[in-house]
N, C-alpha and C positions, 0 to 999 in steps of 0.2 A: 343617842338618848342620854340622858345628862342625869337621871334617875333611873335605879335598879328597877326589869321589869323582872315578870314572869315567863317563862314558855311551856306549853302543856301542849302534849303528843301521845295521841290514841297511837297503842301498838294492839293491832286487831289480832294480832297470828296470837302472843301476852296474853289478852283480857286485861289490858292495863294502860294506864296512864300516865305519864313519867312528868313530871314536872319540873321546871330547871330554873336556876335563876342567870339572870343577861345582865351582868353590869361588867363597864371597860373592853366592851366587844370579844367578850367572852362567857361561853353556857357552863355552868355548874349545876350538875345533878345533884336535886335534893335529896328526892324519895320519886319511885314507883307505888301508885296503888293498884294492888291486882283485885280480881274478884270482878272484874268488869267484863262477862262473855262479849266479842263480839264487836267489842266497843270500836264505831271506827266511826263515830260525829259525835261533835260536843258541841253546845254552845254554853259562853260565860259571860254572867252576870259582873264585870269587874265592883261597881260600885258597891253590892252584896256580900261580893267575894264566896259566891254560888257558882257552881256547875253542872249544866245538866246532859246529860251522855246517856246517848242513844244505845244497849245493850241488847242481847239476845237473854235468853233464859237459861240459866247457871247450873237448871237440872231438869231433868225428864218431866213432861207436862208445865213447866214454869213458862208462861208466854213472853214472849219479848218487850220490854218496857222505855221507859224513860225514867232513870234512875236520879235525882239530886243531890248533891253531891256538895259539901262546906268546906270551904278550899283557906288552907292554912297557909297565909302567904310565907311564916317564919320558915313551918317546916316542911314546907308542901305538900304536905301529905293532906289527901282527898275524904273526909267523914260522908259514909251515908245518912239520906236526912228522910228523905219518902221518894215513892214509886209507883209512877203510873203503870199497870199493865195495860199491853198491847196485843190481843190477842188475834189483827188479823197481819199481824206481820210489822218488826222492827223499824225502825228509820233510818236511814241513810243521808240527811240533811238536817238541821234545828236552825231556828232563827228565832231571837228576841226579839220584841215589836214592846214600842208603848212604854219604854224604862224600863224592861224588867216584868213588867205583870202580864204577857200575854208571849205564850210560844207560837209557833208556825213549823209541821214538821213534812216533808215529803217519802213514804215508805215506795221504795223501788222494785219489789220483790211483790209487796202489797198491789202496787198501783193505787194509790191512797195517798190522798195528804190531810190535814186537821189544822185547825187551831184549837186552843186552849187556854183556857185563862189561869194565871200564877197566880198566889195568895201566901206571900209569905213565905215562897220558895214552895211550895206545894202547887205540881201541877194538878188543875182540875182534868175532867173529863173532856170529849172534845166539844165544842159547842157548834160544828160545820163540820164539815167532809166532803172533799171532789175527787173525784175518779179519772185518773187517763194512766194510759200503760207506763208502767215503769218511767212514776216520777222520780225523780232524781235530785231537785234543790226549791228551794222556795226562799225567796225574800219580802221582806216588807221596804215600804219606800219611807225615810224617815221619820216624818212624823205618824207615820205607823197609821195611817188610812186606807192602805192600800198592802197588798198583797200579792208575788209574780209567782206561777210553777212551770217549770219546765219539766216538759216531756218525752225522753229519748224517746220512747217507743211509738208516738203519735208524731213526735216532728212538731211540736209546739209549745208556745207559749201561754198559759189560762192565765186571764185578768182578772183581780176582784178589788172590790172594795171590802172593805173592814169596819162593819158596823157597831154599834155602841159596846156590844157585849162581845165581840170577835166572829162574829158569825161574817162568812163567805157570802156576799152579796155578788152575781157576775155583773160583769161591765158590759157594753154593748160595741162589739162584740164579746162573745166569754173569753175565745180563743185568737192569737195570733200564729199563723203559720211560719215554720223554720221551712229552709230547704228539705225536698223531701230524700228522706236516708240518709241526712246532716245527723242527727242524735243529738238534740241540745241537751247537756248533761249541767252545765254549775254556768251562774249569773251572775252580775254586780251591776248596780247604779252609781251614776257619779253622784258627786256632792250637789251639782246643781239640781239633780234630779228629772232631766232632762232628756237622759239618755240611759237604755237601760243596754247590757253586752252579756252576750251568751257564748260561750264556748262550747262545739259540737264535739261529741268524741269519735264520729266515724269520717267526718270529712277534713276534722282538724281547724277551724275555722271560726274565728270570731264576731260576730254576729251583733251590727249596730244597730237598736230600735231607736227612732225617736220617741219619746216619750211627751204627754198631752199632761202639763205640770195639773192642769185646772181641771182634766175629767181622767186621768190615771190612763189613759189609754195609748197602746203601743202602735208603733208601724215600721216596718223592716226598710231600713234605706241604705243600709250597706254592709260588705263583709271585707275581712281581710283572710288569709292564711295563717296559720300561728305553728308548721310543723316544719320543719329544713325539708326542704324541697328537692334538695340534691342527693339525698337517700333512699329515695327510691319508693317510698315507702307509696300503696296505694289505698284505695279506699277502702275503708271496712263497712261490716256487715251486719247489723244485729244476730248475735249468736257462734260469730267467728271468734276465730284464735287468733290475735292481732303478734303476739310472737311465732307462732308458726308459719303464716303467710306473708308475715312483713307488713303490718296494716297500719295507718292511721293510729291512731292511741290517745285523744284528747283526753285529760284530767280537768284540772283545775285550776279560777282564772280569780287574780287579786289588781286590782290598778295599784299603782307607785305612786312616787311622789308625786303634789304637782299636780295630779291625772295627766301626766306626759304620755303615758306607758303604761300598755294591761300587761301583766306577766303571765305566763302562761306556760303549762306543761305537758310533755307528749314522751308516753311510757314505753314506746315500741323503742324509740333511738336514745331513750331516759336524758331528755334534754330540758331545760329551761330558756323561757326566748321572753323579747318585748315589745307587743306590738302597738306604734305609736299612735298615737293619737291626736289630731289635728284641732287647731281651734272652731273649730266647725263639728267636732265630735269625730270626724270619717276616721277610719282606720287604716296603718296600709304596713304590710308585712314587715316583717321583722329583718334583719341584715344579720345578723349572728347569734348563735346559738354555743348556750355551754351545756359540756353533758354533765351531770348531776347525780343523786343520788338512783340507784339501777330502782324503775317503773315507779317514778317518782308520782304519787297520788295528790298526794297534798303537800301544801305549803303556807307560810303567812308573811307578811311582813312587819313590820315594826310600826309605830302610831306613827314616826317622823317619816318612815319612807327610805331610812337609811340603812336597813339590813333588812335580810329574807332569810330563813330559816325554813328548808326543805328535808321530806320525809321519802323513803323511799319502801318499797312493799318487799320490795326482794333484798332488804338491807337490815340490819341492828343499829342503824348509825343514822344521825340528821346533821344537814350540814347547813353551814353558817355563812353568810357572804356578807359583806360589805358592797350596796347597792350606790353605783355613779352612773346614771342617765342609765344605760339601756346596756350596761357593763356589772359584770360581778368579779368580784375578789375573793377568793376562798379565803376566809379566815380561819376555822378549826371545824373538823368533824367530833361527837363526842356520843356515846353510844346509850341505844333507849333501849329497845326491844323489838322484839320480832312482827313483824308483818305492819311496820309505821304508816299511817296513812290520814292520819289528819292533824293539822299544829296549829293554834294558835296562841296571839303573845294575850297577856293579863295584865 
């Protein structure tokens, strides 16, 4: 990148947000803001220079919210602005739709997702809500008509549209099915919009829908693997101990440059892999694996596609690559806080 970015890193074990600046392929810590329970999804507004972070409640009877957050690029330091409570449980996912004036959020403990409409950095109340067990992420499709949630606990994917005011309109059908006992857990769409990819966290597997550009609608036409195969590792379970029995461990899945390559994470063997992607959208496993930060959650990568910056759960430290095709280059580790698990750049 050719211009100084930002990098912001929930550390959930903290209650805090570390913020860093990236210029010359190198991370310098500004500031941490603490005072954040909990905090382990954000989404940012860069254009506003807004952040909004999904939190837990910071004292006894305080419900879980969606806090706003005035993000000072000089010093990094994070100003509260307002605060949605959440009173049937936290989020685990956010997503901007629409510029900036409409959120999208998934609670997994909840089983609940909403949208909301933004006004000035003020989220409203929600104006929808759909139910399936322990969602997990929700996206919108660009031009922000349309709406995806995955659902570990159901095995699928709910379609909607996005009507005038954000309201949750289902699609015909509401639901696409994942493999069953797959756990599709974190999504992305490419640029064309054509194709939407799911990464499951108990079969380890990324997950091609085609996608229906002109009625929003998905259909499962292929998987790849996304975990090293030669470790042994087996399937997991909803409810198991993926370190104690050796299981599966999918996290979280970003495309690279190009859309070559989805990257993707698996916390049992704490590895990072890239699984390609064909001009036809197909996917087909990955050939190598680097191990990375220990039970690595989350990650981002840069606007260009030429670094990735991963977080790990069982670490103080994020680390840094320089990304060439479906290769990493460790360039510096540099230390946030306890219990890192979501990054993204600004």
């Amino acid at each position: 990148m050719t211009d100084s970015a930002l990098v912001l890193v929930a550390n959930a074990g903290d209650g805090s947000i570390s913020v860093f600046r990236f210029e010359g392929e190198r991370m310098t810590r500004l500031a941490v803001t603490e005072g954040l329970a909990g905090c382990s999804t954000f989404a940012v507004d860069a254009a506003r220079d807004l952040v909004y972070a999904g939190v837990k409640g910071s004292k006894e009877g305080e419900p879980a919210g969606v806090l706003t957050l005035a993000l000072d690029r000089e010093s990094g330091r994070l100003e509260p602005r307002s605060r949605l409570d959440l009173p049937d449980g936290g989020m685990n996912y956010l997503a901007l739709t629409r510029d900036g004036t409409g959120l999208l959020g998934a609670a997994y403990s909840g089983g609940y997702g909403i949208s909301c409409p933004i006004d000035d950095g003020v989220v409203g109340d929600p104006v929808s809500r759909v139910e399936f067990a322990n969602l997990h992420a929700v996206l919108p499709s660009t031009d922000g008509r349309y709406a995806y949630f995955v659902s570990l606990g159901d095995d699928l994917v709910a379609q909607y549209a996005l009507d005038d005011d954000l309201a949750l309109v289902p699609l015909d059908p509401e639901t696409v099915a994942a493999p069953e006992g797959s756990g599709p857990r974190h999504l992305v769409l490419n640029a064309a919009q054509d194709a939407v990819y799911v990464l499951t966290e108990f079969s380890g597997e990324v997950l091609h829908y085609a996608r229906d550009t002109a009625h929003g609608t998905l259909r499962l036409v292929g998987a790849a693997t996304a975990y090293d195969r030669t470790m042994g590792l087996a399937h997991s379970t909803f409810g198991a101990d993926p370190m104690a029995g050796h299981l599966i461990w999918g996290a979280d899945l970003h495309l690279g440059a190009d859309e070559q390559y989805l990257w993707a994470t698996e916390r049992t063997e704490s590895t990072l892999a890239a699984v390609a992607v064909g001009e036809d959208g197909s996917v087909s496993a990955p050939t190598r694996f680097v191990v990375t930060e220990p039970q690595p959650r989350g990650f981002a990568l840069s606007a260009d596609g030429r670094f990735l910056v991963t977080a790990g759960e069982r670490s103080t430290t994020v680390s840094l690559y320089a990304v060439d095709g479906d290769t990493l280059d460790l360039l510096e580790q540099v230390e946030t806080g306890r219990g890192a698990n979501w990054v993204r750049f600004a």
